[in-house]
C-alpha positions in Angstrom: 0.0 0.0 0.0 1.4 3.0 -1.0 2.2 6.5 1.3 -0.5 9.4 0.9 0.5 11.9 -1.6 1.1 14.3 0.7 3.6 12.3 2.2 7.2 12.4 0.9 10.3 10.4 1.5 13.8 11.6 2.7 14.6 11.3 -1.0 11.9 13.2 -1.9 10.0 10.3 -3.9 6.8 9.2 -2.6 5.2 5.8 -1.2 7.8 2.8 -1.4 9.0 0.5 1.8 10.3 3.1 4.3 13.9 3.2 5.4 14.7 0.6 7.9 12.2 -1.8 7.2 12.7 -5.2 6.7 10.7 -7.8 4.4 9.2 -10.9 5.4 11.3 -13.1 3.6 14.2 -11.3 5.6 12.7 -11.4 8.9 11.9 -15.1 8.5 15.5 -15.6 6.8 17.2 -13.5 10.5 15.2 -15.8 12.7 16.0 -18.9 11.3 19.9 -17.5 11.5 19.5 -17.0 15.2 17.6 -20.4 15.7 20.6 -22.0 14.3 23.2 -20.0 15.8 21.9 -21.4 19.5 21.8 -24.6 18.1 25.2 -24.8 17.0 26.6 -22.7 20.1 24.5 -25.8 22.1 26.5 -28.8 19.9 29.6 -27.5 18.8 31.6 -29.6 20.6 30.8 -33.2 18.6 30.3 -31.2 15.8 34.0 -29.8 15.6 34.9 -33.5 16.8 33.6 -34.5 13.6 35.3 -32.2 11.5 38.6 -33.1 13.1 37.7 -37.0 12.9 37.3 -36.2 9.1 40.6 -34.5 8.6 41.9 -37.2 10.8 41.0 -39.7 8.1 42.4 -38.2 5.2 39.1 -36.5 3.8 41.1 -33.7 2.2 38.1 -31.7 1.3 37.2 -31.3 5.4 41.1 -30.3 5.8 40.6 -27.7 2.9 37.8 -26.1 4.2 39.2 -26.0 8.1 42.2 -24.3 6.4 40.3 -22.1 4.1 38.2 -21.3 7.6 41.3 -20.9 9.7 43.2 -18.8 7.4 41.3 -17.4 4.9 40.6 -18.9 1.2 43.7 -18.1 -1.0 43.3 -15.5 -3.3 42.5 -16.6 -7.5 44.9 -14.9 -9.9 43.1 -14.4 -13.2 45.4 -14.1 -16.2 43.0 -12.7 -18.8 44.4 -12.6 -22.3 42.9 -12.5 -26.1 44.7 -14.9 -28.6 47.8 -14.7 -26.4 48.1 -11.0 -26.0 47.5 -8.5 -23.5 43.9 -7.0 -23.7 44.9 -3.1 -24.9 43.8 -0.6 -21.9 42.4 2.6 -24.0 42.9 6.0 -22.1 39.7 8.1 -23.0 41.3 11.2 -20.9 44.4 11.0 -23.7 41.6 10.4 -26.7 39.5 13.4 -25.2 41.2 16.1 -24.0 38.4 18.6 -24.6 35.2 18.2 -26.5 36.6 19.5 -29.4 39.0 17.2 -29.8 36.4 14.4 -29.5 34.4 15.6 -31.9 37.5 16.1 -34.5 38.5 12.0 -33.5 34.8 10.6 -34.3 
């Protein structure tokens, strides 16, 4: 349901969700965060026993993600390349100096 016309937002734009509210779908999504959370704070203990018992046995996917946990995921180096060659970087502020000179390049 939309704000009365008379009513305006801080941004000046009428009706809308006002600032600071929350959804539904968020409010269920926050509760069901803190419902687990107490859980887990409850059973942690076999839980982490697990996990260790896991890396313990050689599953090398639990040991990657208590190391990706413990000290952060390693960081993904992206070479990106066309045919082999180095993608050229154009400098518009060289190309367009002042508006005349963009209009004399088109």
């Amino acid at each position: 349901m939309a704000a009365p016309a008379h009513i305006a937002r801080e941004n000046g734009k009428k009706g809308g969700r006002p600032k600071g509210s929350v959804s539904e779908a968020t409010r269920v999504g926050m509760l069901l965060k803190e419902k687990l959370a107490l859980r887990v704070e409850k059973e942690y203990g076999p839980m982490l026993d697990a996990i260790v018992d896991k890396c313990k046995k050689g599953d090398v996917a639990a040991w990657k993600d208590v190391l990706d946990r413990l000290a952060g995921k390693a960081t993904e180096h992206i070479d990106v390349k066309t045919d082999g060659q180095p993608i050229q970087v154009i400098n518009y502020s060289d190309i367009c100096a002042s508006p005349s000179t963009f209009h004399q390049k088109k």
